[in-house]
C-alpha positions in Angstrom: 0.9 -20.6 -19.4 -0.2 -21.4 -23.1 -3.4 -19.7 -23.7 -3.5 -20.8 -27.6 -5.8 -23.6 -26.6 -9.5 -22.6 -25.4 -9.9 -21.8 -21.7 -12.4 -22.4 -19.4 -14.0 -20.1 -17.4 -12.4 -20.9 -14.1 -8.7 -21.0 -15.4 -9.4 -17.8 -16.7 -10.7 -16.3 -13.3 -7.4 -17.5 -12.1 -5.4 -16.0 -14.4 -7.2 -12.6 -14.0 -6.8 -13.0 -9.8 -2.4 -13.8 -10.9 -2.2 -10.6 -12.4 -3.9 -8.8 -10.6 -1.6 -10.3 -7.3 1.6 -9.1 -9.7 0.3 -5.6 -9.4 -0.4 -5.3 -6.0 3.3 -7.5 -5.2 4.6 -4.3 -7.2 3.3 -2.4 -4.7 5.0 -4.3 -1.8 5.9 -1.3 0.9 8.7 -3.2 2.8 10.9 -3.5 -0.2 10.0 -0.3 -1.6 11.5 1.1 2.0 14.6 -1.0 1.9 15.7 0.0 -1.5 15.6 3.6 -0.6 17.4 3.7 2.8 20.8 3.1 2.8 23.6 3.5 5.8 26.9 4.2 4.6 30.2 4.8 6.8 27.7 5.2 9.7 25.8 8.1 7.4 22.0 7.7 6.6 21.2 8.1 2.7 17.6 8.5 1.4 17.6 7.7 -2.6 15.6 10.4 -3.8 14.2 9.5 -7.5 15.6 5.9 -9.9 18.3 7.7 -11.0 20.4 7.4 -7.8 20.6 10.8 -6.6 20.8 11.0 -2.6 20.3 12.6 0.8 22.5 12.5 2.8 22.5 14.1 6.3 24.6 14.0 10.0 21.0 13.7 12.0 21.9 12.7 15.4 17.9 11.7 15.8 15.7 10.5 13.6 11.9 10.7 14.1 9.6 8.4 12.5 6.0 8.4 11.9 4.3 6.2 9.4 0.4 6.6 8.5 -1.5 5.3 6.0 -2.8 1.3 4.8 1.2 0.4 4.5 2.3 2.3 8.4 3.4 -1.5 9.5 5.6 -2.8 6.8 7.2 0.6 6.1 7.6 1.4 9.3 9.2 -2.2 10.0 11.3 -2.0 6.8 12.4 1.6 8.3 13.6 0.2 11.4 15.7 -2.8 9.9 17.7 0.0 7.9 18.3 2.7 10.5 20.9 2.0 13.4 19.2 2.1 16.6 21.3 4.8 18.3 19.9 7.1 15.4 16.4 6.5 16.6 14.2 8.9 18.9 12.3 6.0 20.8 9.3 7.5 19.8 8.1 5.7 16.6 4.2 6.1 15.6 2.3 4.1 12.8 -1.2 4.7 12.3 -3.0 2.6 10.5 -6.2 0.7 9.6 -8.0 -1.6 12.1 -7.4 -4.5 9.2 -3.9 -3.8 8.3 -3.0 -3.1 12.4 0.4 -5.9 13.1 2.7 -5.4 15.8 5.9 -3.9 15.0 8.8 -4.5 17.8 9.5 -1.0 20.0 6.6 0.3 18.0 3.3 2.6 19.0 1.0 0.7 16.3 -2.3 2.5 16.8 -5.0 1.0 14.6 -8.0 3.9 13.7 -11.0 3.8 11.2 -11.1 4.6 7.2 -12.4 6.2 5.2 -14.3 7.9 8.1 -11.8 9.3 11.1 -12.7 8.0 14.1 -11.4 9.2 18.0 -8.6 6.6 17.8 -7.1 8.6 14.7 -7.9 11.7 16.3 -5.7 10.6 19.7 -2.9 9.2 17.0 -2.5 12.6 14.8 -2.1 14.5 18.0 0.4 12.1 19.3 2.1 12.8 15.9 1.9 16.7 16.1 3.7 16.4 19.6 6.8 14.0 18.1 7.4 16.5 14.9 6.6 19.7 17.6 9.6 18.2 19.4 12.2 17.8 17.1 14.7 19.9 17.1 16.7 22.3 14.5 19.3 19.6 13.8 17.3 16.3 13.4 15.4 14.5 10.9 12.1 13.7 10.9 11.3 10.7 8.5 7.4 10.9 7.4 6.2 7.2 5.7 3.5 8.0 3.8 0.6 5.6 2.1 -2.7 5.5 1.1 -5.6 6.0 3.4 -3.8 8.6 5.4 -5.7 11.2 5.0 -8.6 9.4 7.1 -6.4 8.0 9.5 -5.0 11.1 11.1 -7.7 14.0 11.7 -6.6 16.9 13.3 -9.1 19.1 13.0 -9.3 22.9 13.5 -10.5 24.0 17.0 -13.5 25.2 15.9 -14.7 22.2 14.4 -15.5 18.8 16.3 -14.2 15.2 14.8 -18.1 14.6 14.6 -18.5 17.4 12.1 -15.5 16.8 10.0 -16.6 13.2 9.9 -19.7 14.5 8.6 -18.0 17.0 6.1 -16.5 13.8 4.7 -19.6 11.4 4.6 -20.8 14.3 2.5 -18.3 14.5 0.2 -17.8 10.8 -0.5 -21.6 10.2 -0.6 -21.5 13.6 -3.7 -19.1 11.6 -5.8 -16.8 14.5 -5.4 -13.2 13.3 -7.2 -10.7 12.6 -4.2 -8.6 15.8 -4.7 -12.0 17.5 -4.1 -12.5 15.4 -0.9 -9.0 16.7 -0.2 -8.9 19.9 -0.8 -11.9 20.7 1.9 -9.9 18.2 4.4 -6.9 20.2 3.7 -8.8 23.2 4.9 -10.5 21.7 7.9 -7.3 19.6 9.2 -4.0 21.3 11.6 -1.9 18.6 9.7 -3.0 18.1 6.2 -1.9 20.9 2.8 1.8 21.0 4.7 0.4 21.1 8.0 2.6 18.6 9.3 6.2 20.3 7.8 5.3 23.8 9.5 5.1 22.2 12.9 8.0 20.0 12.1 10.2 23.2 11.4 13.1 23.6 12.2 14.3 19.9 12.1 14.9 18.7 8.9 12.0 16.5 7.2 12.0 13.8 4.4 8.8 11.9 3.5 8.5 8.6 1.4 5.6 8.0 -0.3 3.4 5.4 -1.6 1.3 7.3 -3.7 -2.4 5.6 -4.2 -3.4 9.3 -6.0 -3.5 8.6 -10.1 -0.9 10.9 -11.5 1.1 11.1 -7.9 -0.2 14.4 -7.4 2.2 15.0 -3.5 -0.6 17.4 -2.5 -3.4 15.2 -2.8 -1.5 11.6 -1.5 -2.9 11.7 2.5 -4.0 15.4 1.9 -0.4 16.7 1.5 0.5 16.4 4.9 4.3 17.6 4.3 4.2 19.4 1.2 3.3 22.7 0.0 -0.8 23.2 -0.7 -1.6 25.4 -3.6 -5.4 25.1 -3.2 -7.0 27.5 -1.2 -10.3 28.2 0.8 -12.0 29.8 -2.0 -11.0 26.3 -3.6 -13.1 24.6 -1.0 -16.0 26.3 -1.0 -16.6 25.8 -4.3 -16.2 22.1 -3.9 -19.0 22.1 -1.9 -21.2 23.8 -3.6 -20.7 22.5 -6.6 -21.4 19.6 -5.3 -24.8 20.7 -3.6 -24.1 20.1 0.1 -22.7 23.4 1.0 -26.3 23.8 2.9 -25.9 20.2 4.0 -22.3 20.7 6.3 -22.2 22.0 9.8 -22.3 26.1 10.3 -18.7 25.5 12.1 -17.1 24.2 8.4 -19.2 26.9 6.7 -18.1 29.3 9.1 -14.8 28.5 9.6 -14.3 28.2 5.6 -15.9 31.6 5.0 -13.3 33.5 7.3 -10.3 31.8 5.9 -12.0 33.0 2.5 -11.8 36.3 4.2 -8.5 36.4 5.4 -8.9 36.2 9.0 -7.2 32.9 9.2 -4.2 31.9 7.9 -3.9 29.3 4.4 -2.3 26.2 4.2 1.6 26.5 3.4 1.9 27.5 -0.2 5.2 26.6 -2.0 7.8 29.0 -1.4 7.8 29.0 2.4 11.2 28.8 4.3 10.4 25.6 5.9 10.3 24.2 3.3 13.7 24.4 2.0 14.4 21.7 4.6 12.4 19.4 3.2 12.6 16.8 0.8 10.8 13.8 -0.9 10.7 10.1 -2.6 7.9 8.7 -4.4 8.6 4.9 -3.3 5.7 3.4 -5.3 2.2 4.4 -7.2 -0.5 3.0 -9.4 1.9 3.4 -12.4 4.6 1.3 -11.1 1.9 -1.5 -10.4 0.4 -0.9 -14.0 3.4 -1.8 -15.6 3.6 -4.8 -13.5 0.5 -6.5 -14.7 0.9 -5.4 -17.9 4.9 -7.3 -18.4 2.3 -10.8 -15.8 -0.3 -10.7 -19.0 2.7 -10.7 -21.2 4.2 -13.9 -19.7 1.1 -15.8 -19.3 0.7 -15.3 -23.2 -1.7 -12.9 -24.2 -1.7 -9.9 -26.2 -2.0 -7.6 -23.6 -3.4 -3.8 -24.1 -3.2 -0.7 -21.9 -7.0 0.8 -21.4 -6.2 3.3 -19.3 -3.5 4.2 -16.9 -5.9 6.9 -15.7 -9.0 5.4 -15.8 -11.9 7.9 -13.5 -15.5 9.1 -14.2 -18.1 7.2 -12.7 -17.8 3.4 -12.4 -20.7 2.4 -13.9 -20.4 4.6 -17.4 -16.4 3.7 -17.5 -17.7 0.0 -17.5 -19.7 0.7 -20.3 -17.2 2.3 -22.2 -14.3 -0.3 -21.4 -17.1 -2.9 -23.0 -17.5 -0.8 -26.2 -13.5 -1.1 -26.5 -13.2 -4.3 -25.9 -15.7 -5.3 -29.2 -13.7 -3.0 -31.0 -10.6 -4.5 -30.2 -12.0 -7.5 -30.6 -12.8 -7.3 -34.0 -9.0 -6.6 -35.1 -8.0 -9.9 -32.9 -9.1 -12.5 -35.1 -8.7 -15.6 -32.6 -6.0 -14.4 -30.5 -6.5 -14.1 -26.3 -6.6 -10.7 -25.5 -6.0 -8.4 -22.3 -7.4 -5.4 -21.5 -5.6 -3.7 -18.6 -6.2 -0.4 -17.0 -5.4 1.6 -13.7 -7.1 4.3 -11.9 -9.6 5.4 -9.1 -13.5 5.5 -10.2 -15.7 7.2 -8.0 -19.7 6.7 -7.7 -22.4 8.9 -7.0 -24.8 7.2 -4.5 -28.6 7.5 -5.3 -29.6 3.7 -3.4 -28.9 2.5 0.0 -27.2 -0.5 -1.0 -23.8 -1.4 -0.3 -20.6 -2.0 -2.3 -17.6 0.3 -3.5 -16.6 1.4 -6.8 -14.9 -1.6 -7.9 -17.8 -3.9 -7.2 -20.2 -1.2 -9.0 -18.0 -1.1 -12.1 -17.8 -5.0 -12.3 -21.6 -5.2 -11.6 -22.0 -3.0 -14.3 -19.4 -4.6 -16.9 -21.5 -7.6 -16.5 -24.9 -6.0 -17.3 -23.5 -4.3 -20.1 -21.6 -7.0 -21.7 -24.7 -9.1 -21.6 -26.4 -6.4 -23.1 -23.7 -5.5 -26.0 -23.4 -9.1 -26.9 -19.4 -9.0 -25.9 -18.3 -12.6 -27.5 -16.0 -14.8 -26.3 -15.0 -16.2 -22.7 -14.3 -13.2 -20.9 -13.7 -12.5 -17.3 -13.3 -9.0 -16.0 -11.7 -8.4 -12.3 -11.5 -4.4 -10.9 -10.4 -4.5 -7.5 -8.6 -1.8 -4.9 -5.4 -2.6 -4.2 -5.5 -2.3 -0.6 -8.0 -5.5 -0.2 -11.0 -3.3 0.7 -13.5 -1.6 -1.7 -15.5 1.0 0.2 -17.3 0.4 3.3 -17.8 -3.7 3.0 -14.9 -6.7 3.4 -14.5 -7.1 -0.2 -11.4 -6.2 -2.9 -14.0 -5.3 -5.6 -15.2 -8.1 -8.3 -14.4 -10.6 -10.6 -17.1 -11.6 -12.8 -17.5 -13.5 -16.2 -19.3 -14.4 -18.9 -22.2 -16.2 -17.0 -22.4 -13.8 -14.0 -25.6 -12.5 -15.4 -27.4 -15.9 -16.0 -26.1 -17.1 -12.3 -27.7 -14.1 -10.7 -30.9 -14.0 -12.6 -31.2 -18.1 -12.1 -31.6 -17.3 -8.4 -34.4 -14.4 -9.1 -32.1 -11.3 -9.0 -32.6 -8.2 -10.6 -29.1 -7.3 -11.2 -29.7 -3.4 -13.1 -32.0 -2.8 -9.8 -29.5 -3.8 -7.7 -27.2 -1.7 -9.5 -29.3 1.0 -9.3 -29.6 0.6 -5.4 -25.9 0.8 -5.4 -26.3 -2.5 -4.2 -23.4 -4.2 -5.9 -22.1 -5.9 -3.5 -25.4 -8.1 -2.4 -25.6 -9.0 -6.5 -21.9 -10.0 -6.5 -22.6 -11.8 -3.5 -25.3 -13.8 -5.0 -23.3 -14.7 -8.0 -20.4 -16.1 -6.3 -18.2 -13.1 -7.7 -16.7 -10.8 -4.8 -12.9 -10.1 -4.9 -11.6 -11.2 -1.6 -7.9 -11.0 -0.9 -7.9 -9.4 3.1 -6.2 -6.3 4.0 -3.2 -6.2 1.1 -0.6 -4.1 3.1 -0.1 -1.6 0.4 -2.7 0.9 -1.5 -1.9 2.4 -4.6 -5.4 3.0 -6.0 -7.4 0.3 -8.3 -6.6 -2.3 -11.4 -9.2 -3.4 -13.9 -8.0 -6.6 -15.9 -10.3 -8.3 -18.5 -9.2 -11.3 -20.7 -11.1 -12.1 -23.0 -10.8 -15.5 -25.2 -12.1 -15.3 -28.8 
């Protein structure tokens, strides 16, 4: 497209909602499986990094679980590439309720996110028993994406499901970073911080991963499930009282923390264990790889495109503040050239209302109030939205707003900075006409902020 001519508001939107697509089609789980399994003279190969190095292995059976937003299509991809004969007969992908499609010979189980619910519960054990099974000689392939974490909760004995889902509506609700979230769930879970690899030992284990973690941090992608966990209790006591609900979580988690703390229960495996040495890794996708994507999209569709942040965090609403700032100052070195302001990350937001929305929404509800404020010139439409089609607790992607999202909401009596204030972003964006809906996406790899911005 030839953006040297003015655009209008709407073609602009559409652009944004393009590039945005071109990130999350980055993303794409079934190709990023099929590209890394490879059968050759009847041998299975994993690819382990992009400069072709292999594993290669004479499993007799293969295992396969698959949980996280992406279980279906990586499972499915999975399936396509291994011979039959290899396969145990006892697939599992856990998934999301919105992202739940059948796969042919199959157990799809669809469970709740971000809160674990009894359905994820009955699924993680059904996965402990497949990896407690395999045997010294056999392979068990782990597909990992984003959202995994929620999806299979295994907790310790001495805490109930209802009081690690409490632990976690906690933590969310603190604005605690998701490695913080992690690091407590590690501690809590039989399966998360490298949970899953010890009962998987002896057999031989490989896991592919979708990472939706900024900076790909293995530990923290679905709470580590198969690698080694370096953060300890000690770690995750601190997490919650830093964040002032230590007082707040059951006695069982207090309890159960305190005597880990002291020794009287074993830690999460830390790097350096035996079992591990039969275990392996590929990174099969992150919020990098889609980064670059929208960044080569903005490129083609003609504008001068600029990298914000590949690591954008903090809280939503001051990083929207700050992104406006740069766009004026970028602005001013433009002259009349379209500009695009990309950036990737995972915001978090500390709830003080009792509105609803997600962090997405928040931060586009609050790019709108502060570009009216600021003055930012120009046609401009900013879009943040969560990769996996679902931002927080509510059916939307995030937002897309533009230059007259303001004016539209206060025309109909709306107070958006109250409603921001509520944490009600998504009833303002709502009212505007400016929710981010794309459905479940099938892949989650964090979130993407694009602004363009028209002189």
């Amino acid at each position: 497209m030839n953006v040297s001519a003015h655009l209008f508001i709407p073609e602009l939107r559409k652009s944004a909602f393009n590039i945005f697509q071109a990130g999350i089609a980055a993303a794409d789980p079934y190709q990023a499986i099929t590209s890394c399994l490879l059968v050759e003279d009847d041998q299975l190969q994993i690819l382990l990094n992009d400069i072709g190095e292999k594993r290669t292995g004479t499993w007799p059976k293969i295992h396969l679980l698959a949980f996280g937003k992406a279980a279906c299509p990586m499972i499915k991809a999975a399936i396509a590439a291994i011979p039959p004969y290899y396969l145990s007969g006892q697939e599992i992908a856990v998934t999301n309720y919105e992202n739940v499609k059948t796969v042919p010979g199959v157990n799809v189980i669809g469970a709740a996110h971000p809160l674990p619910d009894e359905a994820g519960f009955n699924a993680a054990r059904l996965c402990a028993t497949v990896a407690q099974d395999a045997k010294q000689d056999e392979l068990v392939l782990v597909l990992v994406s984003g959202g995994g974490s929620a999806l299979i909760p295994y907790p310790v004995d001495s805490v109930t499901l209802q009081e690690k889902i409490l632990t976690t509506d906690l933590l969310l609700a603190s604005g605690a970073t998701i490695n913080q979230v992690n690091c407590v769930r590690k501690h809590l879970s039989q399966l998360k911080g490298g949970g899953l690899a010890r009962m998987v030992a002896p057999a031989a284990l490989h896991t592919l991963i979708l990472s939706d973690v900024i900076g790909d941090d293995l530990s923290a992608i679905a709470s580590g499930p198969t690698v080694p966990d370096d953060t300890t209790f000690s770690d995750a006591i601190d997490v919650l009282k830093t964040k002032d609900i230590w007082n707040k979580v059951p006695d069982s988690v207090r309890h159960y923390l305190e005597i880990g703390h002291q020794g009287k229960v074993r830690e999460t495996p830390k790097s350096g264990e035996s079992f591990f040495a039969a275990s392996n890794h590929t990174l099969i996708g992150s919020n990098r790889m889609s980064v670059n994507a929208i960044l080569q999209t903005t490129r083609e569709q003609g504008f001068e495109a600029i990298l914000y942040s590949d690591n954008l965090c903090g809280e939503a609403s001051d990083e929207a503040e700050n992104f406006v700032q740069f766009a004026k100052a970028q602005l001013s070195k433009a002259g009349n050239r379209p500009i695009a302001l990309l950036a990737g990350g995972e915001t978090t937001v500390s709830l003080k209302g009792k509105g609803r929305g997600g962090r997405n929404q928040e931060m586009a509800l609050a790019f709108a109030i502060h570009a009216e404020q600021q003055k930012l010139p120009g046609n401009w439409v900013f879009l943040s939205g969560g990769t996996d089609g679902r931002d927080g607790p509510t059916d939307a992607a995030g937002g897309i707003v533009d230059s007259g999202t303001i004016q539209r909401m206060l025309k109909v009596g709306i107070n958006p900075s109250a409603l921001l204030d509520n944490n009600d972003s998504y009833s303002a964006l709502k009212t505007s006409d400016d929710l981010l809906m794309t459905g479940a996406t099938g892949t989650n790899v964090a979130d993407l902020q694009v602004l363009l911005i028209q002189p």
